[in-house]
C-alpha positions as CSV (number, residue, x, y, z in Angstrom):
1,X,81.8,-10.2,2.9
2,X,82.5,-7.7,5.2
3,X,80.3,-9.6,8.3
4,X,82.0,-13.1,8.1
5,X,84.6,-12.3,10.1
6,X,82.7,-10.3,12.4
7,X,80.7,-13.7,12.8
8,X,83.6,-16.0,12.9
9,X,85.0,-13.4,15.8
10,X,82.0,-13.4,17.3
11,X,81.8,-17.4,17.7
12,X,85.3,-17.6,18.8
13,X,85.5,-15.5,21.4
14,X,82.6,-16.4,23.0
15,X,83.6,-19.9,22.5
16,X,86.2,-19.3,25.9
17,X,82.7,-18.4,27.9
18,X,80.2,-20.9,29.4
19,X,77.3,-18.4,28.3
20,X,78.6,-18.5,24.4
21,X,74.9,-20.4,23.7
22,X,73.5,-17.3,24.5
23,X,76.1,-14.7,23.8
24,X,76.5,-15.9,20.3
25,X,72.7,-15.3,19.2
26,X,72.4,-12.2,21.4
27,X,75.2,-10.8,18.9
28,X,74.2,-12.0,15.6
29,X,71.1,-9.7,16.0
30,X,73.3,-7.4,17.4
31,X,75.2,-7.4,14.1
32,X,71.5,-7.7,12.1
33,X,70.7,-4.3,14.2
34,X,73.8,-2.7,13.4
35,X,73.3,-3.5,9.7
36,X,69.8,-2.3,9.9
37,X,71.5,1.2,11.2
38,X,74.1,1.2,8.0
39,X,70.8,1.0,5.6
40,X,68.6,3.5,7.7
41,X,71.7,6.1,7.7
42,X,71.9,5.5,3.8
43,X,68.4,5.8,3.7
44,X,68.2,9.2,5.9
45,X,71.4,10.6,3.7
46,X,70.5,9.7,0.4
47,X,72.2,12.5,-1.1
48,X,75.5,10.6,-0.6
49,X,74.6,9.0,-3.8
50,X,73.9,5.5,-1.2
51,X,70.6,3.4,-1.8
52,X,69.2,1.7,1.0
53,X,68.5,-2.0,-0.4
54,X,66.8,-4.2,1.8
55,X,68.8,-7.0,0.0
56,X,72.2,-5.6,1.7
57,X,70.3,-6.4,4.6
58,X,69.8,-10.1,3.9
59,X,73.2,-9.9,2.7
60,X,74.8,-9.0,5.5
61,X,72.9,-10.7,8.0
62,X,73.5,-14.2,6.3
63,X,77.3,-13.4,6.2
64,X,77.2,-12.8,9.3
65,X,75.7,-16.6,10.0
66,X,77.9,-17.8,7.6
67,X,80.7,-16.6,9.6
68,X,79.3,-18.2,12.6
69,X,79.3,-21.4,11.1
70,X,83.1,-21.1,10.1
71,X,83.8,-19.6,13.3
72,X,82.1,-22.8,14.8
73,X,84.4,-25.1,13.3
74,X,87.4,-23.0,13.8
75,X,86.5,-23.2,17.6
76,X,86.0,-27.0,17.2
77,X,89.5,-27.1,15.7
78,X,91.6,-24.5,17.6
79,X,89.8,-25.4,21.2
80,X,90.2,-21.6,22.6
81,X,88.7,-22.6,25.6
82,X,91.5,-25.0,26.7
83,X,94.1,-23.3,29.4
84,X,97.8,-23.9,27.9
């Protein structure tokens, strides 16, 4: 839950860019690296009581995309990219 909006951001404001087709990939695997760091720290500092789960991986990643998609059709709807 906590990546969908980072994905919906994401997609949004890079909607207002001519480059968004490749600034929007080029961030969801930056988002899939930073989750990567989150389960490596947990995994370095397991005595924080913090498993490192490859499934909060996944997790992540695909609410990341998921926010991407609703980001999508917010940008579709709200037009950010059109000059008032």
């Amino acid at each position: 839950m906590v990546f969908v909006p980072a994905g919906a951001l994401l997609v949004l404001v890079a909607a207002r860019w001519r480059s968004a087709w490749v600034t929007v990939p080029l961030g969801l695997v930056a988002l899939a690296g930073y989750s990567m760091l989150i389960e490596l720290t947990q995994l370095a500092a397991a005595r924080i009581d913090r498993a490192c789960d490859l499934t909060d991986f996944v997790d992540n990643v695909t609410g990341a995309v998921i926010g991407a998609v609703i980001g999508l059709g917010l940008a579709l709807v709200l037009r950010p990219w059109r000059h008032r």
